[in-house]
C-alpha positions in Angstrom: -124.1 4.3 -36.9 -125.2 7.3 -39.0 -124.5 6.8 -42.9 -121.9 10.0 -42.6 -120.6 10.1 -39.1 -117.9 12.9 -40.0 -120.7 15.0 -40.6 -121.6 14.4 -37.0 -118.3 13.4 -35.5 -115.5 15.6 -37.0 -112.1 16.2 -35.7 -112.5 19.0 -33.9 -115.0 17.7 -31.8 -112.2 15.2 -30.0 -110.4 15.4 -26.8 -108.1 12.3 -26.3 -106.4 11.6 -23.3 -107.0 14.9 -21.7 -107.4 15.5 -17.9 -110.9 16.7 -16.3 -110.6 17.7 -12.5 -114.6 16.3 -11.5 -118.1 16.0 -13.7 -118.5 19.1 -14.4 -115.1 19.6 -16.1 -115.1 16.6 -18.0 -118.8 18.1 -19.0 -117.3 21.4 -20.2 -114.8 19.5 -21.9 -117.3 17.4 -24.3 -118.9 21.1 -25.2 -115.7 22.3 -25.9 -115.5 19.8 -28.7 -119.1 20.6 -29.6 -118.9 24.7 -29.2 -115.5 24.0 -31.6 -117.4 21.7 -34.1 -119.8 24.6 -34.6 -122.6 22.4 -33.1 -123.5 24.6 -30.3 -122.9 28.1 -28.3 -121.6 27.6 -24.9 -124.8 28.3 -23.4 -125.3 24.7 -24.0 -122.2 23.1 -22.1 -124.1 25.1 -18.6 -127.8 23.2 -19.8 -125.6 19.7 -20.2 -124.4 20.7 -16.8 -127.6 21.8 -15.5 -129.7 18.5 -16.3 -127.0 16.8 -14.7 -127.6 19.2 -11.1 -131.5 19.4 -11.9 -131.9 15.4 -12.5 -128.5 13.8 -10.8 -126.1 11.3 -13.3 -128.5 9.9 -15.4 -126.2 10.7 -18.3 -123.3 7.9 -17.4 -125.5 5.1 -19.2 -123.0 2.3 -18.9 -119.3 1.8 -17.0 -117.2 4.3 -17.2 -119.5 5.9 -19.8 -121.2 9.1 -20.1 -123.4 10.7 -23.1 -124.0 14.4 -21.9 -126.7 16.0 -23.4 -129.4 18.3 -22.3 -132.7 19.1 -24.4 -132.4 20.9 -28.0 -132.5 24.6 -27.5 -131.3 27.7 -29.3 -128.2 27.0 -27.9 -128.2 23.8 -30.0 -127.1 25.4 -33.9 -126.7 21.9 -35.7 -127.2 17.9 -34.5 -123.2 17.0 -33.4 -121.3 14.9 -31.2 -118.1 15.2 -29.4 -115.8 12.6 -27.5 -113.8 13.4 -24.8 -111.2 10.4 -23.8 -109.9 11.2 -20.3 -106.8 10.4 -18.7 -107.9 9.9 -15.2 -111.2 8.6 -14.6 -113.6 10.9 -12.7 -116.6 10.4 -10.3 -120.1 11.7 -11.5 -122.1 10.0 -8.3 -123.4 7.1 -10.3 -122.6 3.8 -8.5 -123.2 1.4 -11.0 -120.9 3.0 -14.0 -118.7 4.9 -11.8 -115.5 6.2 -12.7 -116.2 7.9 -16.2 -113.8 7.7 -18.6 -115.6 8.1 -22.2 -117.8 11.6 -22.1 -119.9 12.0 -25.1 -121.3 15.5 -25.5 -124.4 14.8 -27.9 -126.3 18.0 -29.4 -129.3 17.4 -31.2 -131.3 20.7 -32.9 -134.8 19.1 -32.5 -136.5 16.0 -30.6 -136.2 13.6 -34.0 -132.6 14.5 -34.7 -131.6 14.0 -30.5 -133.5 10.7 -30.5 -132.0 9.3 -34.3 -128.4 10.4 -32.9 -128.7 9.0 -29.5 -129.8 5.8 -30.7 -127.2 5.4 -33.0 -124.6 6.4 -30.1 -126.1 4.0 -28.1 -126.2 1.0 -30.7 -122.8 1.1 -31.2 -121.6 1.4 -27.7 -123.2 -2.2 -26.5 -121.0 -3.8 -28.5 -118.1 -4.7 -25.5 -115.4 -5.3 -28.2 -116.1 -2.3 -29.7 -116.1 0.0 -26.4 -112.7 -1.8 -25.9 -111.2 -1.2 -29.2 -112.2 2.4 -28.8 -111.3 3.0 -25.4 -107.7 2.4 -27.0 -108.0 4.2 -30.4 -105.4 7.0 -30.9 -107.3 8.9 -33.7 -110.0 10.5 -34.7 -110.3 8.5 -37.6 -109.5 5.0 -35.7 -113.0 5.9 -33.9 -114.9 6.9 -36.2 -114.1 3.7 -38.5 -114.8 1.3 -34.9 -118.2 3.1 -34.6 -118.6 2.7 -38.0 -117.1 -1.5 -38.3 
């Protein structure tokens, strides 16, 4: 993962155990944690939601998995994450990966930075011991030092 993931990943960009009522609120959810990380304005959470309406759920990569992004715009003020951890699984229409459970808001300010993140994101979560040790984690810190192991 990145050398200094709190940079990227920091506290206020977590929701654990929190309830979405469909997609779309589970999307508003992860830029929550990104609007309140300072990574973007909330125009972005309605482009994450957009790409999702424009393109259908391309964004839940593996089960129960999903890395909402949309493409780096104004909107986007500094390359962030967030991770929402929900409660209740919810459906985004993708029949392979279906329920979602892990929604991973990812901002990136240009193509390089979106792409280096991403990656990184993506690395660590093929690991299957990993995404079970952090589908348990009760802390901030407990994830960041998984993504990290």
């Amino acid at each position: 993962m990145a050398a200094d993931i709190d940079g990227f990943l920091p506290d206020s960009s977590f929701l654990l155990d929190v309830e979405a009522k469909d997609w779309k609120d589970a999307i508003r959810l992860a830029g929550d944690g990104l609007v309140a990380s300072g990574f973007t304005t909330q125009a972005y959470t309605e482009e994450m939601i957009g790409a999702v309406e424009k393109m259908g759920p391309y964004i839940v990569i593996a089960p129960g998995m999903a890395l909402a992004h949309s493409r780096p715009s104004d909107a986007v003020l500094h390359t962030g994450l967030s991770w929402v951890r929900l409660s209740t699984p919810v459906e985004f229409g993708n029949k392979r990966n279906d329920p979602v459970s892990l929604v991973i808001g990812l901002a990136g300010r240009d193509e390089n930075e979106h792409i280096v993140v991403m990656s990184a994101i993506a690395s660590a979560l093929s690991n299957a011991e990993k995404t079970a040790r952090l589908a348990t984690a009760s802390t901030p810190d407990d994830i960041r030092a998984i993504l990290e192991s």
